[in-house]
N, C-alpha and C positions, 0 to 999 in steps of 0.2 A: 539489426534486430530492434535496438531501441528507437532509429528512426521512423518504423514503421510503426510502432507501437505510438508513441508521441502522434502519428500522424492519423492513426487512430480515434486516440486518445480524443486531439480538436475537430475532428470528424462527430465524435460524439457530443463534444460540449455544444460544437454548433446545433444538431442536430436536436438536441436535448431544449437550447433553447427556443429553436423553434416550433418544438413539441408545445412548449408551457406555453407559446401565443397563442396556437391554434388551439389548443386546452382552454387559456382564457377568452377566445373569441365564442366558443363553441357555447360555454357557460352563459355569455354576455346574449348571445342567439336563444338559448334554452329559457333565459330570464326573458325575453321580449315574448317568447311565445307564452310561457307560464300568462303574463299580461293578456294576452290575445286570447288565452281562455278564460280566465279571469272573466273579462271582460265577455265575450261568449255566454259561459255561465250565465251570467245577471241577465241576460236575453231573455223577455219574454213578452214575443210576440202575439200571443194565441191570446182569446176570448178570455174577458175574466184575467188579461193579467196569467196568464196559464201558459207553459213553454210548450211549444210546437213540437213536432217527428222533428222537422227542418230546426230549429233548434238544438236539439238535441242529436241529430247527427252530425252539424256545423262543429259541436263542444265535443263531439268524439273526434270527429276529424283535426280539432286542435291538440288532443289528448292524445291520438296516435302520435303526431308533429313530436310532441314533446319526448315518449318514450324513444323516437327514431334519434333525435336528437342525446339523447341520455343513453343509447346504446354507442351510438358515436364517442361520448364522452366520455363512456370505463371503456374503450378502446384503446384513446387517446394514453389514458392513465394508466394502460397494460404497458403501452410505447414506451413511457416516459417511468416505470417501473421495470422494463426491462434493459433500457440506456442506463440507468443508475446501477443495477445489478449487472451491467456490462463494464461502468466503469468501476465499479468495486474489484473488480474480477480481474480488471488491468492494473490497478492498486496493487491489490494482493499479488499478481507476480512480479510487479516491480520491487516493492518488498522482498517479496522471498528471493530475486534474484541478487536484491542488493545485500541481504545478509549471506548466502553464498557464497559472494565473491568475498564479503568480510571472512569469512569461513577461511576460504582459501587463504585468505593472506594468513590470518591468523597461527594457520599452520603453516605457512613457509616462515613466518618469522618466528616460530617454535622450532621449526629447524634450523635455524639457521643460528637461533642463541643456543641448543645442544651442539651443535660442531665448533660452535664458540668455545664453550663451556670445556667443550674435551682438550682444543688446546690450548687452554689457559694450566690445563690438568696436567698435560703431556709438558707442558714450559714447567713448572713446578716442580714437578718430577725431573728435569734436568739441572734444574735451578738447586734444589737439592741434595742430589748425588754430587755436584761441584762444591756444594757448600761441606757437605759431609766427606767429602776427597780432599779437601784445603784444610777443614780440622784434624784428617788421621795426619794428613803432612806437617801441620804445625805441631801436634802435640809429639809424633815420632821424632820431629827435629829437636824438639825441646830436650826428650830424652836420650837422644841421640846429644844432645852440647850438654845435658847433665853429664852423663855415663862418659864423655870425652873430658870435663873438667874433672869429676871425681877420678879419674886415671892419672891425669898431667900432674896433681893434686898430691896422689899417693907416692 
Protein backbone atom coordinates (compact mmCIF):
# COMPACT_ATOMS: atom_id res chain seq x y z
CA UNK A 1 0.00 0.00 0.00
CA UNK A 2 2.63 2.61 0.87
CA UNK A 3 4.78 1.48 -2.12
CA UNK A 4 2.22 2.31 -4.48
CA UNK A 5 1.40 5.42 -2.90
CA UNK A 6 5.28 6.68 -2.79
CA UNK A 7 5.26 5.67 -6.39
CA UNK A 8 2.43 7.69 -6.88
CA UNK A 9 3.51 10.14 -4.96
CA UNK A 10 7.04 10.78 -7.65
CA UNK A 11 4.70 10.15 -10.52
CA UNK A 12 3.34 13.37 -9.51
CA UNK A 13 6.30 15.40 -8.33
CA UNK A 14 7.73 14.52 -11.86
CA UNK A 15 4.70 15.30 -13.50
CA UNK A 16 4.10 18.52 -11.44
CA UNK A 17 7.46 19.52 -12.58
CA UNK A 18 6.90 19.23 -15.91
CA UNK A 19 3.68 20.91 -15.78
CA UNK A 20 5.64 24.33 -14.26
CA UNK A 21 8.09 24.15 -17.67
CA UNK A 22 5.56 23.89 -20.06
CA UNK A 23 3.51 26.62 -17.91
CA UNK A 24 6.64 28.56 -18.15
CA UNK A 25 7.27 27.90 -21.75
CA UNK A 26 3.83 28.62 -22.65
CA UNK A 27 3.94 32.33 -20.70
CA UNK A 28 7.46 32.91 -22.44
CA UNK A 29 5.26 32.03 -26.04
CA UNK A 30 2.29 34.25 -24.88
CA UNK A 31 4.90 37.21 -24.11
CA UNK A 32 6.59 36.99 -27.77
CA UNK A 33 3.22 37.06 -29.25
CA UNK A 34 1.89 40.08 -26.83
CA UNK A 35 5.27 41.73 -28.80
CA UNK A 36 4.12 40.58 -32.21
CA UNK A 37 0.95 42.51 -31.63
CA UNK A 38 2.47 45.21 -30.04
CA UNK A 39 4.28 45.50 -32.72
CA UNK A 40 1.15 44.86 -35.19
CA UNK A 41 -0.76 47.53 -33.50
CA UNK A 42 1.82 50.38 -34.35
CA UNK A 43 1.19 49.25 -38.14
CA UNK A 44 0.06 51.77 -40.24
CA UNK A 45 0.14 51.26 -43.59
CA UNK A 46 -2.82 53.19 -45.11
CA UNK A 47 -2.92 56.81 -46.60
CA UNK A 48 -2.40 59.49 -44.20
CA UNK A 49 -0.64 57.37 -41.83
CA UNK A 50 -4.15 55.58 -41.29
CA UNK A 51 -4.33 51.55 -40.47
CA UNK A 52 -5.78 49.51 -43.09
CA UNK A 53 -8.86 46.40 -43.09
CA UNK A 54 -5.41 44.37 -43.61
CA UNK A 55 -3.96 45.76 -40.64
CA UNK A 56 -6.43 45.47 -38.44
CA UNK A 57 -7.38 42.01 -39.27
CA UNK A 58 -3.39 41.07 -39.12
CA UNK A 59 -3.76 42.77 -35.01
CA UNK A 60 -6.87 40.42 -34.65
CA UNK A 61 -5.38 37.47 -35.91
CA UNK A 62 -2.48 38.28 -33.38
CA UNK A 63 -5.17 38.92 -30.64
CA UNK A 64 -6.88 35.66 -31.39
CA UNK A 65 -2.90 33.86 -31.03
CA UNK A 66 -2.83 35.33 -27.85
CA UNK A 67 -6.23 34.44 -26.15
CA UNK A 68 -5.62 30.66 -27.73
CA UNK A 69 -2.42 30.70 -26.09
CA UNK A 70 -3.90 32.19 -22.59
CA UNK A 71 -6.73 29.42 -22.72
CA UNK A 72 -3.74 26.91 -23.00
CA UNK A 73 -2.21 28.51 -20.05
CA UNK A 74 -5.38 28.50 -17.17
CA UNK A 75 -5.42 24.82 -18.57
CA UNK A 76 -2.04 24.25 -17.81
CA UNK A 77 -2.71 25.99 -14.15
CA UNK A 78 -5.96 23.64 -13.67
CA UNK A 79 -3.13 20.55 -14.23
CA UNK A 80 -0.75 21.80 -11.95
CA UNK A 81 -3.85 22.98 -9.40
CA UNK A 82 -5.14 19.68 -9.62
CA UNK A 83 -1.43 17.70 -8.99
CA UNK A 84 -1.14 19.93 -5.83
CA UNK A 85 -4.66 19.04 -4.65
CA UNK A 86 -3.76 15.39 -5.63
CA UNK A 87 -0.80 15.63 -3.61
CA UNK A 88 -2.28 17.09 -0.62
CA UNK A 89 -4.88 14.39 -0.59
CA UNK A 90 -1.90 11.75 -0.47
CA UNK A 91 -0.42 13.84 2.49
CA UNK A 92 -3.56 13.88 4.31
CA UNK A 93 -3.82 10.01 4.16
CA UNK A 94 -0.49 9.31 4.94
CA UNK A 95 -1.29 11.39 7.95
CA UNK A 96 -4.24 9.97 8.92
CA UNK A 97 -2.86 6.63 8.48
CA UNK A 98 0.20 7.37 10.36
CA UNK A 99 -1.93 8.61 13.39
CA UNK A 100 -4.02 5.30 13.23
CA UNK A 101 -1.41 3.05 13.51
CA UNK A 102 -0.32 5.60 16.51
CA UNK A 103 -3.86 4.98 17.68
CA UNK A 104 -3.50 1.35 17.68
CA UNK A 105 -0.44 1.12 19.37
CA UNK A 106 -1.42 3.52 21.80
CA UNK A 107 -4.17 1.15 22.83
CA UNK A 108 -2.28 -2.04 22.99
CA UNK A 109 0.20 -0.42 25.28
CA UNK A 110 -2.88 0.82 27.29
CA UNK A 111 -3.61 -2.73 27.50
CA UNK A 112 -0.97 -4.10 28.07
CA UNK A 113 0.07 -1.54 31.28
CA UNK A 114 -3.78 -2.42 32.70
CA UNK A 115 -2.86 -6.42 32.73
CA UNK A 116 0.28 -5.01 34.29
CA UNK A 117 -1.24 -3.09 36.67
CA UNK A 118 -3.79 -6.01 37.74
CA UNK A 119 -0.78 -8.15 38.50
CA UNK A 120 1.30 -6.06 40.32
CA UNK A 121 -2.54 -5.88 42.36
CA UNK A 122 -2.95 -9.63 42.50
CA UNK A 123 1.13 -9.94 43.78
CA UNK A 124 0.13 -7.36 46.62
CA UNK A 125 -2.57 -8.98 47.50
CA UNK A 126 -0.59 -12.12 48.19
CA UNK A 127 2.20 -10.30 49.37
CA UNK A 128 -0.03 -9.13 52.00
CA UNK A 129 -2.08 -11.95 53.16
CA UNK A 130 1.62 -13.69 53.98
CA UNK A 131 2.66 -10.72 55.57
CA UNK A 132 -0.64 -10.40 57.61
CA UNK A 133 -0.37 -14.64 58.13
CA UNK A 134 3.39 -14.21 59.67
CA UNK A 135 2.14 -11.22 62.00
CA UNK A 136 -1.09 -13.50 63.52
CA UNK A 137 1.84 -16.24 63.83
CA UNK A 138 4.29 -13.98 65.56
CA UNK A 139 2.02 -12.24 67.88
CA UNK A 140 -0.04 -15.80 68.63
CA UNK A 141 3.61 -17.19 69.42
CA UNK A 142 4.43 -14.41 71.43
CA UNK A 143 1.22 -15.04 73.50
CA UNK A 144 1.42 -18.46 73.30
CA UNK A 145 5.56 -18.15 75.20
CA UNK A 146 3.91 -15.43 77.43
CA UNK A 147 0.86 -17.52 78.68
CA UNK A 148 3.64 -20.57 78.77
CA UNK A 149 6.19 -18.49 80.91
CA UNK A 150 3.45 -16.96 83.26
CA UNK A 151 2.26 -20.83 83.99
CA UNK A 152 5.99 -22.26 84.51
CA UNK A 153 6.18 -18.89 86.65
CA UNK A 154 3.21 -19.60 88.82
Amino acid sequence: MRIILLVCLAFLLVSESFAQEKLKKLVEERESLHQAWKVSESKKTGIFGNRTKKDMVETHGWMERIIDKDNLIMEELKLLRDIEKTEITYEKNDYKFISQKQEREIATLKKVLAEKDLEMQEKQKSTRTYEWTTLIFFVSTLLLGFAYSRKRRS
